[in-house]
C-alpha positions in Angstrom: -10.2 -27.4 1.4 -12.5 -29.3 4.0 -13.0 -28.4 7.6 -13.0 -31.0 10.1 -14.4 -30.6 13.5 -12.6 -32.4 16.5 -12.1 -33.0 20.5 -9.2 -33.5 21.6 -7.4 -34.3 25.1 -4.5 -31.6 25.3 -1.4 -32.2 27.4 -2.8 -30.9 30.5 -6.3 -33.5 30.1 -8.4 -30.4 29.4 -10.9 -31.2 26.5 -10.8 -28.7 23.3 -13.2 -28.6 20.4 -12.2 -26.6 17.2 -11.7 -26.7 14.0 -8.8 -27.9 11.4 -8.7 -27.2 7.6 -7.5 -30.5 5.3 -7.0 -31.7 2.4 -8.4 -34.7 3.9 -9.1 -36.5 7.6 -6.0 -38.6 7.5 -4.2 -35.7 7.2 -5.9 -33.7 9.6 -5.0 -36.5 11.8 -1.7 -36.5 11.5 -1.7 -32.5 12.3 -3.6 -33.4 15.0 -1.2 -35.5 16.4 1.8 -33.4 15.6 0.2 -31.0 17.9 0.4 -34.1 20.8 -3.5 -34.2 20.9 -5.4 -37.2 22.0 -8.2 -37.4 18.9 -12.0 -38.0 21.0 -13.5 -37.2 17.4 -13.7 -35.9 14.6 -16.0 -35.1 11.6 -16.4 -33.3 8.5 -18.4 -29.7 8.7 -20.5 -28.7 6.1 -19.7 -25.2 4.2 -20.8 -21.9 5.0 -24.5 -21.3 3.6 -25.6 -19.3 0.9 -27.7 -16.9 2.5 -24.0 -16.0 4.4 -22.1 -16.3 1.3 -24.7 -13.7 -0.2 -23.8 -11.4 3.2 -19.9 -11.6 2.1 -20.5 -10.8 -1.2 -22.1 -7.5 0.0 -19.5 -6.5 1.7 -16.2 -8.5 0.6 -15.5 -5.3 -2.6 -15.6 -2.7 0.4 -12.2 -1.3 2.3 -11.7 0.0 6.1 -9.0 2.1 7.8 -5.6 0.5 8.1 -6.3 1.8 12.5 -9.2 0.1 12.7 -7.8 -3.1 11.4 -5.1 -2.6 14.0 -7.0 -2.3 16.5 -9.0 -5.3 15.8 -5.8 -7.5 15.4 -4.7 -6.4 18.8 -8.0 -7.2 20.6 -8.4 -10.4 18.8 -5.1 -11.8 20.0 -5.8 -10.1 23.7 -8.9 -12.2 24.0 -7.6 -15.5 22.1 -4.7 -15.3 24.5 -7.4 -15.3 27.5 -8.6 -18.5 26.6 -11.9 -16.8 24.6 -13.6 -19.4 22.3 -13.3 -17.5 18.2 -16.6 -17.4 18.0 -17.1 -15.4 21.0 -14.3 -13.0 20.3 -15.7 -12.1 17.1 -19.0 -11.2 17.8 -17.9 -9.1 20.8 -15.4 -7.4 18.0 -18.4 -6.8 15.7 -20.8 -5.3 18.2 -17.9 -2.9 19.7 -16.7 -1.7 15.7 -17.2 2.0 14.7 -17.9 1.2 11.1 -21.1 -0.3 9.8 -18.9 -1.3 6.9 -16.3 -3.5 8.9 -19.1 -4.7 11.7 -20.4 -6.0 8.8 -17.0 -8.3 7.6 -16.5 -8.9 10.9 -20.0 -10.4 12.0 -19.5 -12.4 8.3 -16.6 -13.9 9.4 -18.1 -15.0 12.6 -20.6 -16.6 10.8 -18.5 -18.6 8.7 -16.1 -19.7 11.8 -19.4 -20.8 13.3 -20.2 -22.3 10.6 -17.3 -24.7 10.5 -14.6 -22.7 8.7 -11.2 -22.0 9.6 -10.0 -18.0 10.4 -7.5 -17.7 7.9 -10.5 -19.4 5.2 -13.3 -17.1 6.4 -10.7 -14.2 6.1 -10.2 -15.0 2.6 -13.6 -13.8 1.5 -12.6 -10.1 1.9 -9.3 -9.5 0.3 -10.4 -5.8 0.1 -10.0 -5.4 3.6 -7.7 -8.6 5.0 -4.8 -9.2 2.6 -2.9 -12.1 1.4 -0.1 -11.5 3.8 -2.7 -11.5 6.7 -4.6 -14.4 5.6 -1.4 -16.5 5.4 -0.2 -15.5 8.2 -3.5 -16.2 10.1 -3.0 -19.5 9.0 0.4 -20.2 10.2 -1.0 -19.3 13.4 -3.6 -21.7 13.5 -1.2 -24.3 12.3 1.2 -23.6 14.8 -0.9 -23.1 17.7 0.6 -19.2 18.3 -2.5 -17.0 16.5 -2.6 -14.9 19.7 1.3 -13.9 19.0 0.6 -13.7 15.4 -2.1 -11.8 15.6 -0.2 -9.3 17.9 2.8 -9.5 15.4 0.4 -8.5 12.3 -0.8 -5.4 14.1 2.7 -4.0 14.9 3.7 -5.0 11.1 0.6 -3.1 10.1 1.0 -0.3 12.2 4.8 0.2 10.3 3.5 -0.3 7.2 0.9 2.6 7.8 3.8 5.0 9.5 5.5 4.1 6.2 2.9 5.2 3.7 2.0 7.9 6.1 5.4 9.5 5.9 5.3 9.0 1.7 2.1 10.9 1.3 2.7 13.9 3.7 5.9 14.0 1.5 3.9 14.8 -1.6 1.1 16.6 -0.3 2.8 20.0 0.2 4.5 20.0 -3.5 0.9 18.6 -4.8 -0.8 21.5 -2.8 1.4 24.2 -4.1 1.0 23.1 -7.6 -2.2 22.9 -7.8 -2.3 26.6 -6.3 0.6 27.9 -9.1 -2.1 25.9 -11.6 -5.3 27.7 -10.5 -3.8 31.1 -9.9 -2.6 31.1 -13.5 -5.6 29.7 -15.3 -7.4 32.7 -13.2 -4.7 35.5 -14.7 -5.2 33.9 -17.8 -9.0 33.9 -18.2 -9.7 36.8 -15.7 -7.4 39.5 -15.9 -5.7 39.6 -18.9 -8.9 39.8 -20.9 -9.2 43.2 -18.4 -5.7 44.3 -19.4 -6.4 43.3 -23.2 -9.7 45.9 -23.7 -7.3 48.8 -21.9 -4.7 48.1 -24.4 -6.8 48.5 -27.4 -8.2 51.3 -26.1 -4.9 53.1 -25.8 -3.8 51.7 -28.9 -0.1 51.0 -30.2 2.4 48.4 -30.4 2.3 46.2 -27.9 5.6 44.9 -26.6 6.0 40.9 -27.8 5.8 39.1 -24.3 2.6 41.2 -24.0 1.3 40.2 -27.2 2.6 36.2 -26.6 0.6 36.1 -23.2 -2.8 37.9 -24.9 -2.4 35.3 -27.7 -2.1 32.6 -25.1 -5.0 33.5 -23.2 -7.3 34.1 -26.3 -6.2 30.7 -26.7 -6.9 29.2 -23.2 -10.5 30.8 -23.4 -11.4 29.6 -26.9 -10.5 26.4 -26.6 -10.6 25.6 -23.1 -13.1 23.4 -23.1 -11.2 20.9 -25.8 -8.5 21.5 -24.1 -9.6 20.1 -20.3 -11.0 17.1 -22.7 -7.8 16.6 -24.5 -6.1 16.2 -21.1 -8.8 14.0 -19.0 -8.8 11.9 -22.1 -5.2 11.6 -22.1 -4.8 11.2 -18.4 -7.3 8.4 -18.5 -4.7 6.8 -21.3 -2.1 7.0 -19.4 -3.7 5.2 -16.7 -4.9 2.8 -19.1 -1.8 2.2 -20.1 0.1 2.2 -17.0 -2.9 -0.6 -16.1 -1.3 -3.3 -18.0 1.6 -5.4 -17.2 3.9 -4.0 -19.3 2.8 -0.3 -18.4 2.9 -1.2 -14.6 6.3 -2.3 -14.9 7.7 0.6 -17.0 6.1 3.4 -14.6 7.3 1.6 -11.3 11.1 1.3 -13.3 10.4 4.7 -14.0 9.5 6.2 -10.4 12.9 4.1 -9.3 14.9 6.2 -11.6 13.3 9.6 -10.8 15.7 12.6 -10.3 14.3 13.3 -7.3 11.7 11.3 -5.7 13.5 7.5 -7.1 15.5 7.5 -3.9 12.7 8.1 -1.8 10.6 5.1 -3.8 13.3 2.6 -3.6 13.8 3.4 0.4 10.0 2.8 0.8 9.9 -0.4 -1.5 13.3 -2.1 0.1 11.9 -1.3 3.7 8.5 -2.8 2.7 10.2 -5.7 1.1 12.2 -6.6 4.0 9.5 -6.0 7.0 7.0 -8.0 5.0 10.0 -11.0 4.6 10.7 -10.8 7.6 7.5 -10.8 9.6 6.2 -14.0 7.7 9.8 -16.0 8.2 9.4 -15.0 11.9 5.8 -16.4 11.9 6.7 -19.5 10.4 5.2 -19.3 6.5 7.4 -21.5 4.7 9.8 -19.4 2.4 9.0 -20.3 -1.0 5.3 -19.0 0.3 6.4 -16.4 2.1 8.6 -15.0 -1.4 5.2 -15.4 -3.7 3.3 -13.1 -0.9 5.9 -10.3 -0.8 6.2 -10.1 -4.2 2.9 -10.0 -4.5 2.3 -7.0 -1.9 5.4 -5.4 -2.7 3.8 -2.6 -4.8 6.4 -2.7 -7.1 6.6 -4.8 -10.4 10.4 -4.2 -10.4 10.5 -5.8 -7.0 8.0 -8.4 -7.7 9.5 -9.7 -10.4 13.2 -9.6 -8.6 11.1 -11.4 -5.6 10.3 -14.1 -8.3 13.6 -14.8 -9.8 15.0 -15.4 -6.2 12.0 -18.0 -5.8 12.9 -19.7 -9.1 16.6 -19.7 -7.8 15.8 -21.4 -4.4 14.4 -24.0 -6.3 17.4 -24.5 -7.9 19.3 -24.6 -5.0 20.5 -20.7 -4.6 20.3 -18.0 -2.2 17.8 -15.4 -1.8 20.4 -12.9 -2.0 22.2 -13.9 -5.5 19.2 -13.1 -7.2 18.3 -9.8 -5.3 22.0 -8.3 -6.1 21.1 -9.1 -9.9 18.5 -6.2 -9.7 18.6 -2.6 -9.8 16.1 -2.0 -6.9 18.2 -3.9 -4.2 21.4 -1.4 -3.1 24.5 -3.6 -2.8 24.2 -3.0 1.3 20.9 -4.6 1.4 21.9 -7.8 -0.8 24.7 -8.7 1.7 23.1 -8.2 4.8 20.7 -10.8 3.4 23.6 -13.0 2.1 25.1 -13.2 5.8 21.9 -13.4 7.4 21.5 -16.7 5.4 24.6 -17.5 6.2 24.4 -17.6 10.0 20.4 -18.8 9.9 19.3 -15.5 11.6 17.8 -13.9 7.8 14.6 -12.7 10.0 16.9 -11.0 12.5 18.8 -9.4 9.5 15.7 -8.8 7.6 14.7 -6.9 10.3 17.7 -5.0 11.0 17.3 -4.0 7.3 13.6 -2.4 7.6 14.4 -0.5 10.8 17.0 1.4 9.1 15.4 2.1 5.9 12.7 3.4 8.1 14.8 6.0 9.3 16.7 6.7 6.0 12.7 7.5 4.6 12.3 9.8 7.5 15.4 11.5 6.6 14.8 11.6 3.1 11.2 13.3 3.0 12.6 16.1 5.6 15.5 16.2 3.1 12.9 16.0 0.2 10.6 18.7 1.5 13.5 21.3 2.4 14.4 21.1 -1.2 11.2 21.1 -2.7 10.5 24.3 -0.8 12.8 26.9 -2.7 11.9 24.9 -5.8 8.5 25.6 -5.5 8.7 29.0 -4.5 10.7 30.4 -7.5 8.7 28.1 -9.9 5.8 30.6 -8.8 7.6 33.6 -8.8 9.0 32.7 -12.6 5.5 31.9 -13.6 3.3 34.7 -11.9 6.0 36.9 -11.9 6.2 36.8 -15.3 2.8 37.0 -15.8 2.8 40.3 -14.3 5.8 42.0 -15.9 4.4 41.0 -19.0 1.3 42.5 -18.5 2.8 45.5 -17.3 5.3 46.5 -19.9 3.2 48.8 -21.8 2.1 50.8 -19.1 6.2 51.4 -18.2 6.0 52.1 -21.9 3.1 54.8 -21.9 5.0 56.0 -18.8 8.1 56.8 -20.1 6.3 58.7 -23.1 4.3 60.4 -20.7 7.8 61.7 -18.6 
């Protein structure tokens, strides 16, 4: 879309120069206008050039820490908000940045503003690092004349939404640790010591008792073929992300984590409080709701909730509530569905939306203490089955040899 450059008188006779994005200068006009602006001028600017698209390309594949780009939102809208020109603001942002890898984005954004391009258009070159959700919004602050406050409102969302996936993965990093441990102290009885045990045994001669003889077998087995059988797996686990990859993979593994025994409730917490702070952070900004439905869904993480999200945007075409839709899918709990339905109903669906995400952000705090307190016992006699066992088995013949001794 072309960028037009203008000066304007604004309501107080103070002259502004920026920039507008178009479809064309009519149009830009009329936003112009909307905005009570007294038009000076106004021209067409010329695209960003290739020796800076070449910079963005460098960069644009490359990722930075969710802090860091809450901590540039913040200053961004502190210095917007103090009357700062962009163009200013971003280069003092990319000369104060920590990372060579976001000074980089940064400075390339600057470039393109400079160059004549909107915000929200030069953010779009690096989805890696500024998403959909925060390029949109970007631009329903430019359109609406509030980036400062948008800006300010995308860091607090993002700050959430890292709390939020914070809690998740501390959630699974104790089980993960723990298994891993039961995993490698295993493979080490199995390849280390009972080989050991094994050459005693002959030595001694006699019948060895049968768990003895199962585990022996086993770990003649393990050693033989351990090789084939760490390929066998990383090939298959490599299939299975293949698999899980595709559309129709994505969706079964994300209906599948929704239904897990134990860590489904915890999944559809996280996914229905990330649906409805997402919601209702762009409503609240002012992205039009058909938009702002076709951005969730598409950041929601989940294809179970994406594809809910897009039945209830096919129904408000059709003249239906969000919330008719919603209640039609297993991912929604009944709760949720009417709080949405009377939020509609009285006009305040941000408010409710809201309402919704701060108290599934508690309910996810409650369910990962919940979650590790359980897990905890679980894991612990999971080990003591497997090593335990381990050990008795190993040890049977000597109680045998002991006995015959006495």
């Amino acid at each position: 879309m072309p960028i037009f450059k203008y000066s304007a008188k604004n309501d107080q006779g103070q002259t502004v120069t920026e920039t507008i994005e178009a479809r064309d200068e009519s149009v830009a006009l009329d936003m112009l206008r909307a905005q009570n602006l007294i038009i000076i001028n106004i021209s067409e600017e010329k695209r960003a050039t290739k020796a800076a698209q070449s910079r963005g390309a460098k960069v644009q594949g490359k990722t930075v820490k969710p802090e860091e780009l809450v901590l540039f939102s913040r200053q961004l809208a502190t210095m917007v908000n103090a009357g700062i020109p962009l163009v200013q603001s971003l280069d003092i942002l990319s000369e104060q940045m920590e990372s060579p890898v976001f000074r980089g984005i940064v400075g390339q954004v600057r470039s393109d503003v400079e160059s004549g391009s909107s915000l929200s258009g030069a953010l779009e070159k690096h989805p890696k690092v500024f998403s959909l959700l925060y390029a949109n919004m970007v631009k329903a602050g430019e359109t609406s004349g509030m980036l400062d406050e948008i800006l300010e409102r995308l860091a607090g969302y993002l700050e959430k939404s890292d709390s939020l996936q914070r809690k998740v993965k501390s959630a699974m990093v104790y089980p993960g640790v723990v298994t891993a441990m039961a995993i490698g102290i295993t493979l080490i009885l199995m390849l280390k010591v009972i080989p050991t045990f094994k050459e005693i045994f002959n030595t001694l001669g006699g019948a060895l008792p049968p768990p003895t003889q199962f585990l022996i077998m086993l770990s003649d087995t393990i050693r033989e073929y351990f090789i084939v059988t760490v390929g066998v797996l990383v090939g298959f686990g490599f299939l299975v992300v293949k698999l899980i990859n595709t559309p129709q993979g994505r969706l079964n593994f994300d209906r599948l984590k929704l239904k897990m025994p134990v860590f489904g409730t915890l999944f559809q917490k996280v996914a229905v409080a990330r649906f409805a702070r997402t919601l209702s952070t762009l409503i609240k900004s002012g992205v039009a709701i058909l938009g702002a439905l076709e951005i969730v869904g598409k950041t929601s993480g989940n294809k179970v909730i994406e594809i809910a999200v897009d039945k209830a945007r096919a129904g408000i075409r059709e003249g239906e509530s969000i919330a008719d839709p919603l209640s039609k899918s297993d991912a929604f709990p009944p709760m949720v569905t009417r709080m949405i339905a009377v939020g509609e109903e009285s006009g305040e669906l941000e408010k409710m939306l809201s309402k919704i995400a701060d108290f599934y952000d508690d309910q996810v705090d409650a369910a990962v203490s919940g979650l590790t307190s359980l897990i905890e016992p679980l894991i612990i006699a999971f080990l003591g089955i497997v090593v335990g066992g381990i050990v008795i088995a190993m040890f049977l013949p000597i109680f045998k040899i002991t006995e015959l001794i006495g």
